[in-house]
C-alpha positions in Angstrom: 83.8 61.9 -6.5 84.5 64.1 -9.6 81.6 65.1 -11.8 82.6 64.1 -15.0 83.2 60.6 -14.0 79.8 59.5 -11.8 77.6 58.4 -14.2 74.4 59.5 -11.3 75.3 62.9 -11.6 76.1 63.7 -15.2 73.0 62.5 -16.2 71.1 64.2 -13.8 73.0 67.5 -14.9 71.5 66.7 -18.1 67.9 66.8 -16.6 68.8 69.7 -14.7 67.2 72.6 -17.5 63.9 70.1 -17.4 63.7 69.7 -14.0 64.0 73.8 -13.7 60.9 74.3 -15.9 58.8 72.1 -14.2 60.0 73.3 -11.1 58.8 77.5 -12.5 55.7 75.5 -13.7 54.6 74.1 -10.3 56.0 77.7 -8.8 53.6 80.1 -10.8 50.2 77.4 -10.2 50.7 76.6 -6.3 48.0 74.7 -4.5 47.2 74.4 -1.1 46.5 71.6 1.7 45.0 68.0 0.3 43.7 68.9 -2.6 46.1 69.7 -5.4 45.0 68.8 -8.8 47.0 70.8 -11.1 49.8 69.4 -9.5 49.5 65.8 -9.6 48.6 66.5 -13.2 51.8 68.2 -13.7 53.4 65.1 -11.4 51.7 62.6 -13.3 52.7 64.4 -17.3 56.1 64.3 -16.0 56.3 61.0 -15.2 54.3 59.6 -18.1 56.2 56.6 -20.3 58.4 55.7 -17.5 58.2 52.1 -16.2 56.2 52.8 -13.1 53.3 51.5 -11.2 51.3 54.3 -10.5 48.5 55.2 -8.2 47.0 57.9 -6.7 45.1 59.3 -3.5 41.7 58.4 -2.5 41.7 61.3 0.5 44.5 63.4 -1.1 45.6 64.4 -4.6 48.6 61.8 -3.7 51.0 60.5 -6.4 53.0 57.2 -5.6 55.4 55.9 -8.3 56.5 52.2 -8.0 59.5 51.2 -9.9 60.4 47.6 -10.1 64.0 46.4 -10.6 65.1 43.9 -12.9 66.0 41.6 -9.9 64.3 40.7 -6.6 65.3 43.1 -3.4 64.7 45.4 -0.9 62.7 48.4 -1.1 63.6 52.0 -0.5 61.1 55.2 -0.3 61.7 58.9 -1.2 59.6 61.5 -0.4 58.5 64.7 -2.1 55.5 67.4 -0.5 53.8 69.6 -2.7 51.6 71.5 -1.5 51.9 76.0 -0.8 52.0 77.8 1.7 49.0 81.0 2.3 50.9 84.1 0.9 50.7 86.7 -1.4 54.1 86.4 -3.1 57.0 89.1 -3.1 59.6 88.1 -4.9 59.4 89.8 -8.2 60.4 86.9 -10.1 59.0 86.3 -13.4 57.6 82.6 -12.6 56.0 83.8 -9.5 53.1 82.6 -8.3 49.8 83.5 -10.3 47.5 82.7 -7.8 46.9 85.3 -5.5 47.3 84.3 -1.7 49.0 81.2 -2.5 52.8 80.7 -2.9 55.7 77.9 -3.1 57.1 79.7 -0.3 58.6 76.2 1.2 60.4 75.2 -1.4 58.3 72.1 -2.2 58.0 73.1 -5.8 61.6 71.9 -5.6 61.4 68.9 -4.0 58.7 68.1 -6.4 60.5 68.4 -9.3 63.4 66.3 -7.8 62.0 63.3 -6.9 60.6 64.2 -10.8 64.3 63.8 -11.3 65.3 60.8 -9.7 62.3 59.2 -11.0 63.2 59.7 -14.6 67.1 58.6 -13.8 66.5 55.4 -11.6 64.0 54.5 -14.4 66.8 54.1 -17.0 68.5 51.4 -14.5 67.6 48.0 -15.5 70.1 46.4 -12.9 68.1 47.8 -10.2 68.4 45.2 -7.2 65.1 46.1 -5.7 62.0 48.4 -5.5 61.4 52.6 -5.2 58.5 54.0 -4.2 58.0 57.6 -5.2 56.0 59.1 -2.8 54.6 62.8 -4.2 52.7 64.3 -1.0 50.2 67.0 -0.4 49.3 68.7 2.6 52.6 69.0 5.0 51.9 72.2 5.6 49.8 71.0 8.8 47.2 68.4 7.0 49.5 65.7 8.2 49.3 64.2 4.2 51.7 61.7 5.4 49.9 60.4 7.7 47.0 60.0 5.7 49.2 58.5 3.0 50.5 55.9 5.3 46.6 55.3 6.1 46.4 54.8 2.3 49.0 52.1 2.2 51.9 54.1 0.3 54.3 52.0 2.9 52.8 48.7 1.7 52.8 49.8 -2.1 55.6 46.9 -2.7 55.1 43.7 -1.2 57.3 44.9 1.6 57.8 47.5 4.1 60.7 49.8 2.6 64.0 49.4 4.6 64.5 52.5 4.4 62.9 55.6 3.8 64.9 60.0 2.4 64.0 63.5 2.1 65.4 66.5 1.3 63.9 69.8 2.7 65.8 72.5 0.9 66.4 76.3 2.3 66.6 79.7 1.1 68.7 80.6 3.9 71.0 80.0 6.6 72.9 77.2 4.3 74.7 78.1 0.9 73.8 77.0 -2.3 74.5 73.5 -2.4 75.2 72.9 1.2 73.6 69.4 2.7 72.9 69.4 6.7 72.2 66.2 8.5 72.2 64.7 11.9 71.0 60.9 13.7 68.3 61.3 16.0 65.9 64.4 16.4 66.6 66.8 13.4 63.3 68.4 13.3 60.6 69.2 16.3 57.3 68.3 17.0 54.4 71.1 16.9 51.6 71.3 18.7 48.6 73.6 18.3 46.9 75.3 21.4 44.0 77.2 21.5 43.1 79.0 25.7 39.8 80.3 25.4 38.9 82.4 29.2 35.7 83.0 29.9 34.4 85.8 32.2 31.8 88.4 33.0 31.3 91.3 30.8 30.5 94.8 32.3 31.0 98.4 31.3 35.1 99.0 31.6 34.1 102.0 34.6 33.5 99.5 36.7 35.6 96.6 36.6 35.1 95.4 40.3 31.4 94.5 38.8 32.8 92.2 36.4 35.6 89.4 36.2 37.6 90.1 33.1 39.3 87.6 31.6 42.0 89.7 29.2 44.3 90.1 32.1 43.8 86.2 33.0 44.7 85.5 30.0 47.6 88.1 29.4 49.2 86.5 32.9 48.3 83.3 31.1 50.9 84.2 28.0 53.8 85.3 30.6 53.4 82.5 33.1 53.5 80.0 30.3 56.7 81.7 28.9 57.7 81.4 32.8 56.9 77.8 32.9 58.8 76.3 29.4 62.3 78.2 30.7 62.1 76.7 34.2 60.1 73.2 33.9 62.5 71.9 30.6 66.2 70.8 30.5 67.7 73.6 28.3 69.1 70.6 26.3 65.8 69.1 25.5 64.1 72.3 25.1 60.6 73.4 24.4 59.3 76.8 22.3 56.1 78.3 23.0 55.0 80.9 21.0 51.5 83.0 21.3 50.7 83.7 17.7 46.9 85.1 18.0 45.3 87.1 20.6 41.7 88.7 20.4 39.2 89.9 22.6 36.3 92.6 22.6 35.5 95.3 19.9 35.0 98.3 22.0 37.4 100.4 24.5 34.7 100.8 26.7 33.4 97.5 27.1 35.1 94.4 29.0 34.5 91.5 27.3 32.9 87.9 28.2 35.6 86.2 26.6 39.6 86.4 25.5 40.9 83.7 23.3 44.8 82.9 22.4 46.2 80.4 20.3 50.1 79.3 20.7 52.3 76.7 18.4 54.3 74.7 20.7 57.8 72.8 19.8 59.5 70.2 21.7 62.2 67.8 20.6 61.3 64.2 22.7 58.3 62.6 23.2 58.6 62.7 26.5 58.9 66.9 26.1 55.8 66.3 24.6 53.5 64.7 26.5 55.0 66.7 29.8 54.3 70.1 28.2 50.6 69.0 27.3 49.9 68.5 30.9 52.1 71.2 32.4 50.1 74.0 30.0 46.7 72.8 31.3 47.6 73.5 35.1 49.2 76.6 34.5 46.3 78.4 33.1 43.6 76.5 35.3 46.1 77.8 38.0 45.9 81.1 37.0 42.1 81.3 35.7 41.2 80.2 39.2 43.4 83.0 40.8 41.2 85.3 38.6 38.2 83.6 39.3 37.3 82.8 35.8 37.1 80.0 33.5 39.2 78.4 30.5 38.9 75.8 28.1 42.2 74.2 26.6 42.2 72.8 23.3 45.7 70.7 22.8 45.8 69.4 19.6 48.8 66.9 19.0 50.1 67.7 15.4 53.4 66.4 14.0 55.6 64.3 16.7 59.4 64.9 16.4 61.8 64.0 13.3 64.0 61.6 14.3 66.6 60.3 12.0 68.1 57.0 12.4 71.7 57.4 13.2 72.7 54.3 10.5 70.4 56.2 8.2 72.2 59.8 8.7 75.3 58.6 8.5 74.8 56.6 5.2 73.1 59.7 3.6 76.5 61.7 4.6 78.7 59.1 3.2 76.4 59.2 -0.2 76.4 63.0 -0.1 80.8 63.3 0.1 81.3 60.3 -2.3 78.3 62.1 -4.9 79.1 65.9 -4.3 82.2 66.4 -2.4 83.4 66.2 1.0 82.8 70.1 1.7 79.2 69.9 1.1 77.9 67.8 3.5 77.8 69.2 7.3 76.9 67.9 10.4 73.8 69.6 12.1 74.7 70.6 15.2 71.5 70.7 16.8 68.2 69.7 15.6 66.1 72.5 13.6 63.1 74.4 15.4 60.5 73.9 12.5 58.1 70.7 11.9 57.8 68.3 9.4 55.2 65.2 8.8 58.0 63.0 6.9 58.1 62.1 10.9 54.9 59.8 10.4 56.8 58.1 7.7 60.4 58.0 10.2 58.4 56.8 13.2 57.6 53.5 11.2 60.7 53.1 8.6 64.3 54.0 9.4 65.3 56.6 7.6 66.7 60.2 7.4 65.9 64.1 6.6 68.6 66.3 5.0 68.5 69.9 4.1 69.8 71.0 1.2 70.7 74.9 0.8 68.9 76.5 -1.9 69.8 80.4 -1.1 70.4 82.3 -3.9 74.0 82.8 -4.8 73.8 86.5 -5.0 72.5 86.8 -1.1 74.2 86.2 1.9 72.6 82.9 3.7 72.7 84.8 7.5 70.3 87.6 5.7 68.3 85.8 3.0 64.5 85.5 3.3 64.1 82.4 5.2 61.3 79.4 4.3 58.0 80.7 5.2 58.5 84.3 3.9 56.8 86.1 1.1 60.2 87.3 -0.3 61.8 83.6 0.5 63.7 83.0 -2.9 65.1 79.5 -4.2 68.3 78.9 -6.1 66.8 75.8 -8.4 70.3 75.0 -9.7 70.8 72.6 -7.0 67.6 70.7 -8.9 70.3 68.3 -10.5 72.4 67.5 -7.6 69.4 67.1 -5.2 67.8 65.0 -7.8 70.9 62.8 -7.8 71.4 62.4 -4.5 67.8 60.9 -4.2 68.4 58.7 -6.7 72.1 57.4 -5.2 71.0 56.6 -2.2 68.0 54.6 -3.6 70.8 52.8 -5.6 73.5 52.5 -2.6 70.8 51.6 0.2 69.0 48.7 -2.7 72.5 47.2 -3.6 73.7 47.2 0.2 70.4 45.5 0.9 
């Protein structure tokens, strides 16, 4: 649909220089985890005079906005995180972050600000056939704040459980500016954390046979378990293991009581999920007894897998063409390798994930600093358009019913 003739997008457009300031704003002050006060104040400024019930967090510096139609309906949620990432930023940019170690390296800053956005434009709809609950989120970056917002009620914030539930995740690489990728079923994985602690007998490293060292148990521990993912999982239901920390001892002449590893694992089925959990446990018991030493396993279930509805995905790609233009929208083919906790909200409400390309138009997508980086860089002009798409499909999936 042209530009200049949906009424959605030309007035988001005309947010869109707002919408970038607050976005800077939130970008230069980043907070991390549960606790993120200057945001929610910065949430809660932005939203102040507009017709909605608001409440926040007892837990978590939480936001949820309630707007009310003018006629009895259905209810839809949209879903914004806000909290940083750990980083010292490296971008150069003049709104970069101020607070050293912390950094909007995510792009939740953006998502912020647009659901900021659609807030403000759904607001000035009077013939809205239904409910919208806002829901503003800290802690995704593994404090599972959605879950605990669920705990708090933000699905029961209308006298009804929404019928639907959106998010946009943008990206500062990979996609062009612009760009919105979406798929039914799994679209994101589910992470696990795993800490392997072996424990041995420590002895003076001339005479190993007097000792039982557990770093080389726990190095054949790392390879077997790379071993194991490749030839226990169906290639298309696939599982990533990665050993991200490994530390034992502090001198070269000393073998050490104790070597520790901690690994992130992905997996994109439940049923991936729960075999891995088992499968990691008898693979390093296998191998500690082998070495004659002992190891504790500390699985802890995180984030369970994104799984977009297929109704859900497809709507948001007809809302996405009709809005912005058949080119923009693309079909994912395969699921992406990160995590997200919108999946709490997805395992309860039908609904769907989209990324939206934020890469700056002067890099090249395949090359840009990808999410998670401390160079990762944001194109916010897609503020208005992503802005506008949250709010259409609130209208579309309200008036559809």
């Amino acid at each position: 649909m042209d530009r200049d003739v949906n009424p959605t997008l030309a007035a988001a457009d005309a947010l869109q220089d707002d919408l970038r300031d607050l976005r800077r704003a939130l970008h230069a002050e980043p907070e991390l985890g549960l606790h993120l006060p200057a945001t929610q104040g910065k949430v809660l400024d932005s939203l102040a005079g507009l017709p909605l019930e608001i409440t926040t967090g007892h837990a978590l510096s939480s936001v949820t906005a309630v707007l009310h139609g003018g006629t009895p309906g259905p209810t839809v949620l949209l879903r914004a995180d806000m909290d940083a990432l750990p980083l010292d930023e490296h971008t150069g940019a003049e709104f970069r972050s101020r607070r050293t170690g912390v950094m909007h390296a995510c792009g939740h800053d953006l998502h912020t600000a647009m659901l900021v956005g659609a807030a403000r434009l759904l607001s000035g709809r009077g013939d809205l056939p239904g409910s919208v609950v806002f829901m503003f989120q800290p802690g995704e970056e593994g404090y599972a704040g959605a879950r605990m917002m669920i705990d708090e009620g933000v699905l029961e914030a209308t006298w009804q459980k929404p019928v639907a539930a959106y998010a946009l995740h943008v990206s500062s690489s990979l996609l062009p500016s612009g760009i919105v990728l979406c798929k039914g079923g799994p679209i994101m994985a589910a992470a696990d954390t795993v800490t392997v602690t072996v424990r041995g007998k420590g002895g003076h490293s001339s005479m190993p046979h007097t000792t039982r060292d557990p770093i080389p148990a726990a190095c054949e521990m790392v390879t077997a378990l790379q071993t194991f993912v490749t030839r226990s999982f169906d290639v298309f239901d696939p599982v990533v293991l990665t050993v991200g920390s490994f530390h034992s001892g502090d001198a070269p002449n000393v073998i050490p009581h104790d070597a520790m590893f901690t690994a992130t694992v992905r997996s994109f089925s439940p049923e991936s999920q729960r075999k891995v959990q088992a499968g990691l446990r008898r693979v390093v018991e296998g191998v500690a007894a082998a070495h004659d030493v002992s190891v504790d396993v500390d699985y802890r279930v995180d984030y369970p897998v994104t799984v977009n509805d297929h109704g859900e995905a497809a709507f948001l790609g007809g809302a996405v063409r009709d809005l912005l233009g058949a080119h923009r929208y693309v079909e994912a083919p395969q699921p992406v390798s990160a995590s997200e906790d919108f999946s709490f909200v997805l395992a309860d409400v039908p609904g769907a994930m989209a990324m939206l390309g934020a890469c700056p138009p002067d890099r090249d997508p395949l090359t840009a600093a990808g999410n998670h980086s401390a160079e990762a860089e944001f194109d916010d002009s897609v503020l208005a358009a992503g802005s506008a798409l949250y709010a259409e499909l609130a209208l579309r999936r309200l008036t559809r019913g």
